[in-house]
C-alpha positions in Angstrom: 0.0 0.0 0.0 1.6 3.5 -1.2 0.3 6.6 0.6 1.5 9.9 -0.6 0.9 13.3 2.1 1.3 16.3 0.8 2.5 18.8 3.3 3.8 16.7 5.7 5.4 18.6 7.9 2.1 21.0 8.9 -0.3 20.7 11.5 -2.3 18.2 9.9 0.2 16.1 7.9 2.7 15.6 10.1 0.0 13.6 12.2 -1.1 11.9 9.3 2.7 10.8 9.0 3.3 9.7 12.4 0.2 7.5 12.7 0.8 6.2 9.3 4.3 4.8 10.4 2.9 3.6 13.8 0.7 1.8 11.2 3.4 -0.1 9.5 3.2 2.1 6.4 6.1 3.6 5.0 4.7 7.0 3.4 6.1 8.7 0.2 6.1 12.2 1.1 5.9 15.5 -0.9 8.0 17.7 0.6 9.8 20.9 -0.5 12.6 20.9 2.2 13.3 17.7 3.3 15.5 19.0 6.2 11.8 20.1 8.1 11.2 16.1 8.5 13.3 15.0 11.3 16.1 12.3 10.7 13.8 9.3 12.0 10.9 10.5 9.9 13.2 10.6 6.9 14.8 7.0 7.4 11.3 5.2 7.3 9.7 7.4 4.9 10.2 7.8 0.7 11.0 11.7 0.7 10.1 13.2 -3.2 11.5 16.7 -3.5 9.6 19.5 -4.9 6.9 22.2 -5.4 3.7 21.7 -5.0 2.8 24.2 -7.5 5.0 22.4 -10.4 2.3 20.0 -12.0 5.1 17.8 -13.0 6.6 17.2 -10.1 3.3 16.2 -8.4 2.2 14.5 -11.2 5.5 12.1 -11.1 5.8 12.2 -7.5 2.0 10.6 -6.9 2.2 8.5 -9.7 1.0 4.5 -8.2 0.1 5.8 -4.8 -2.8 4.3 -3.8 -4.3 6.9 -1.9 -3.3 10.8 -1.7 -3.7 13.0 1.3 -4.0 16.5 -1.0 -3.5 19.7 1.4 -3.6 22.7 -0.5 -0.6 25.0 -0.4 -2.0 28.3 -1.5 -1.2 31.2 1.3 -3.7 33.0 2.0 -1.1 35.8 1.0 -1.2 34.8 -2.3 -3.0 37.7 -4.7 -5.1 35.2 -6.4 -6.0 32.6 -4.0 -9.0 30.6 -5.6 -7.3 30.2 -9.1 -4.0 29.2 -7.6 -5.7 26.6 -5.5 -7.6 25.4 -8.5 -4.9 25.6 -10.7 -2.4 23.7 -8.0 -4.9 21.2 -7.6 -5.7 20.4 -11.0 -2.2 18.2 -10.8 -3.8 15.7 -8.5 -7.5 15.6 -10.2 -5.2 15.4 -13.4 -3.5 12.0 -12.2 -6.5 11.1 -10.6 -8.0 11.2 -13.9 -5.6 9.6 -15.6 -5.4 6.7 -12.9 -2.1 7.4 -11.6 -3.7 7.0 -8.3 -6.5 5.5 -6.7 -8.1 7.5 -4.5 -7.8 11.2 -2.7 -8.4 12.9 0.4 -8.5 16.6 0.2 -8.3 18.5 3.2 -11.5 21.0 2.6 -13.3 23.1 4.8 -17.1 24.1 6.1 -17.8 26.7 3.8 -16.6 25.2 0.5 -20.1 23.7 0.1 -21.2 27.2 -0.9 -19.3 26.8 -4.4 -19.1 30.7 -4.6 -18.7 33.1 -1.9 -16.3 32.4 0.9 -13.1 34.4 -0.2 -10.2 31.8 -0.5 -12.5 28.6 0.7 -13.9 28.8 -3.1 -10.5 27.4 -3.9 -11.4 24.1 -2.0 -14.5 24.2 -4.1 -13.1 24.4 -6.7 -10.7 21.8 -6.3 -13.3 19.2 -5.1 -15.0 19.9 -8.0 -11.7 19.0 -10.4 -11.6 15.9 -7.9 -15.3 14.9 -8.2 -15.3 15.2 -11.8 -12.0 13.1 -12.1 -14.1 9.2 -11.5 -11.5 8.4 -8.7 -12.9 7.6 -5.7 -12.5 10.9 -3.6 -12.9 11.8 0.1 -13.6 15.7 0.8 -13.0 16.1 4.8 -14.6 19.6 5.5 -13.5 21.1 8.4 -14.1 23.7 11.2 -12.2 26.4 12.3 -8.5 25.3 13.3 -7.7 25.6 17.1 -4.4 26.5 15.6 -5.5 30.2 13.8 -5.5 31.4 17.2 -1.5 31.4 17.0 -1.6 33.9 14.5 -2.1 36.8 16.6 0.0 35.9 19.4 0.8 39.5 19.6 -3.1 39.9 20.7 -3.3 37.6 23.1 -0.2 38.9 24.6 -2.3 41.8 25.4 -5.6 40.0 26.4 -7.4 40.5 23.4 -8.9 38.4 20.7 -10.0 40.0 18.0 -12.9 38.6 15.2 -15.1 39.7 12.7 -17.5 36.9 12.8 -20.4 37.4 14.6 -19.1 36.7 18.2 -22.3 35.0 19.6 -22.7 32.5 16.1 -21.1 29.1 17.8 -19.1 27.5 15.3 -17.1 24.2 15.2 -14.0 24.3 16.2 -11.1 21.5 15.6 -8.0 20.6 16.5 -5.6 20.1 13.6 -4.1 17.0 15.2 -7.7 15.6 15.2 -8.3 16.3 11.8 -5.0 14.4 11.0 -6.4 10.9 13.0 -9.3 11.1 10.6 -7.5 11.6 7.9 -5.4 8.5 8.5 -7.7 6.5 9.0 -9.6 7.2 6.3 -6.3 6.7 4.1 -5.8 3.5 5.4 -9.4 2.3 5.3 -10.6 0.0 2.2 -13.8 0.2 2.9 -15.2 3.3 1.4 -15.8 4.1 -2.7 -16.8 6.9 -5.3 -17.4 10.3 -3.6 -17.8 10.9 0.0 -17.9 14.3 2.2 -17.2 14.3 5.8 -16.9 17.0 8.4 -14.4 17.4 11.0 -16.4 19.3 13.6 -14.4 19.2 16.8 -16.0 18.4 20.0 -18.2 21.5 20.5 -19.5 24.4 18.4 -18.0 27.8 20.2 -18.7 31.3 19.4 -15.9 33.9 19.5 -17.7 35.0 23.0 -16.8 31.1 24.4 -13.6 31.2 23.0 -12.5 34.0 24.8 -13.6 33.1 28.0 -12.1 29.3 27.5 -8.7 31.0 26.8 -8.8 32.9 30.0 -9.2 30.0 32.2 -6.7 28.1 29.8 -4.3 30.7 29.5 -4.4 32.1 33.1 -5.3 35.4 31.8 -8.1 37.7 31.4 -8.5 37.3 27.5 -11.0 39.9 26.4 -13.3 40.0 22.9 -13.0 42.4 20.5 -15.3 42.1 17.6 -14.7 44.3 14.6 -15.9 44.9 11.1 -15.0 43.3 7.7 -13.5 46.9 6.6 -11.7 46.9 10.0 -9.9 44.1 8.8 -9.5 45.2 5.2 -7.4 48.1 6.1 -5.2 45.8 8.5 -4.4 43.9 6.0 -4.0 46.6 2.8 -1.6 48.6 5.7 0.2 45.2 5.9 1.1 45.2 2.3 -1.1 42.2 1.4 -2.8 42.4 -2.5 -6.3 42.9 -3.1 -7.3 39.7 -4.1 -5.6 38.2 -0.7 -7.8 40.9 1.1 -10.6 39.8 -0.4 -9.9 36.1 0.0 -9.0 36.5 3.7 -12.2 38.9 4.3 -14.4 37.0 2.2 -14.1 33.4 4.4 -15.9 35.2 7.1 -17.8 37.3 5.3 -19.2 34.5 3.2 -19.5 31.9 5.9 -21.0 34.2 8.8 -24.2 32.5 8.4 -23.7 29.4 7.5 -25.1 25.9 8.8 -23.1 23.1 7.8 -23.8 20.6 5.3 -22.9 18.0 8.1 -24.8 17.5 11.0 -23.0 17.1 14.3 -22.8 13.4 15.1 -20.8 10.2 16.1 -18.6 10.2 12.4 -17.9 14.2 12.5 -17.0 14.8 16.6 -13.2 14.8 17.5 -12.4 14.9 20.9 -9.7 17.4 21.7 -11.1 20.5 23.4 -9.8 24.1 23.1 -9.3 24.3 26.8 -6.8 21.2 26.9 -5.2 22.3 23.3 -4.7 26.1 24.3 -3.1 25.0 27.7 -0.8 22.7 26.3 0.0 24.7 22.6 -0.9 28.6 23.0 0.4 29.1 26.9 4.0 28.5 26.5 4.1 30.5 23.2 2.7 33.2 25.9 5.3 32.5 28.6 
C-alpha cells in the first residue's frame, strides 16, 4: 500500500505521518525541504523533493500511490487565492483522472459547500469539483475552524485581546488540527469506502468567539477579552500590511461569506473529534505566551 501526504510537515500532515508509520506504512512524502522532516521520519519514509505548485513534479511524484492525502498549499497571501488553488490542484484531479492514483483525500473546509462566496474557501470548491469530476474515488474532509488560527495573533493575546469579525455570539465548530490528521489517517488507510464521500471534522463542541475568549482565560491564566470588529476593520489591517487585493478579499471574504452558514454536516458520532480548546490552548498557545 503507497500513501502519498502532501505537506507533511504541517499541523495536519505531520500527524497523518506519524500515525501512518505507527501503522506499519512507509509513506512517500511530498515535501519541498526535506531537512523540516526530522532524521527518524526521513529513514522510514520515501522523501520526493519538490513544489507543489509544479504539475510535473506532483504529477510524477503521486504517480501509483494508492491513496493521496491532498493539502492545498496556497497562502492565503497569495494575490489570487482561488485560481492558484484550482490551478495547484488540478495536478492531482489530473492524475486522478488519468489513474495514476487510486483515490484522494483533500483536506477541505465548512464553507466550501457554498461553491461561490467564501473568499479563498472557493479554492477548496473548486478543487473538489476537479476531484469529483476526475471518477476516482475521492474523500472531501470539510473542516471547522483550526484551534491553531488562534497562534496567528500571538501579539493579541499577549495583550488580552482576541480579535474577530464573525459574529461573536454565532457558535461554530472548532477543531484541533491533530484531530483532523487521526481522521484523515484513518480514512487513508481504510478500504472500505468508494466513489465520492464528504465528511466534516467538527471538533467536540461548536463555540462562538464569546466562548472562546472566556475558554482561553481560564486556559491561559489570563483575562482574555473580545474584540469584535468589522470586515472593513480588517481590510485596512491587512492593505496597511502590504497584502494584495485579491488576498484581502480572499481573507475577508471566508468570514464574510461563511458568517451564516449551517453546515452541510450535521453534528454526530462520524464528524465529533475529541480534543477540546481548553486542553489544546493549555498545552500549545500558553507556552508561546510564557
Amino acid at each position: 500500500m503507497t500513501i502519498a501526504v502532501t505537506t507533511p510537515t504541517g499541523h495536519v500532515g505531520s500527524r497523518v505521518v506519524r500515525l501512518l508509520l505507527q501503522a506499519g506504512v512507509r509513506p512517500r512524502l511530498l515535501v519541498r525541504d526535506p531537512a523540516r522532516l526530522d532524521a527518524a521520519t526521513r529513514e522510514r519514509a520515501d522523501v520526493r523533493r519538490g513544489d507543489l505548485t509544479d504539475a510535473a513534479f506532483v504529477r510524477e511524484a503521486v504517480a501509483g500511490a494508492r491513496s493521496v492525502l491532498w493539502v492545498d498549499p496556497t497562502p492565503h497571501t497569495c494575490a489570487e487565492p482561488v485560481e492558484t488553488s484550482r490551478r495547484t490542484g488540478a495536478a492531482v484531479a489530473d492524475a486522478a483522472r488519468a489513474g495514476d492514483v487510486g483515490r484522494v483525500v483533500l483536506l477541505s473546509s465548512v464553507g466550501a459547500e457554498k461553491r461561490h462566496g467564501a473568499g479563498h474557501l472557493d479554492g477548496l470548491a473548486r478543487v473538489e469539483e476537479q476531484l469529483d469530476a476526475s471518477g476516482a474515488d475521492v474523500l472531501h474532509l470539510r473542516c471547522g475552524y483550526f484551534f491553531s488560527n488562534l497562534a496567528l495573533d500571538l501579539a493579541g493575546l499577549a495583550d488580552g485581546v482576541l480579535t474577530t469579525s464573525a459574529d461573536p455570539h454565532r457558535p461554530l465548530p472548532w477543531v484541533a488540527p491533530g484531530d483532523i490528521g487521526e481522521v484523515a489517517a484513518a480514512r487513508l488507510l481504510a478500504d472500505g469506502w468508494r466513489g465520492r464521500v464528504v465528511q466534516a471534522v467538527h471538533g467536540p463542541e461548536d463555540l462562538s468567539f464569546t466562548d472562546v475568549a472566556a475558554v482561553l482565560t481560564g486556559a491561559l491564566g489570563r483575562p482574555v477579552r473580545l474584540n469584535a470588529v468589522g470586515d472593513d476593520d480588517v481590510r485596512a489591517t491587512l492593505r496597511a500590511a502590504g497584502l494584495p487585493p485579491g488576498a484581502v478579499e480572499g481573507i475577508v471574504g471566508m468570514t464574510a461569506g461563511t458568517r451564516d452558514l449551517v453546515p452541510e454536516q450535521p453534528r454526530d458520532v462520524v464528524t465529533t473529534t475529541p480534543t477540546t480548546l481548553a486542553g489544546w490552548a493549555y498545552a500549545h498557545l500558553r507556552p508561546l505566551l510564557a
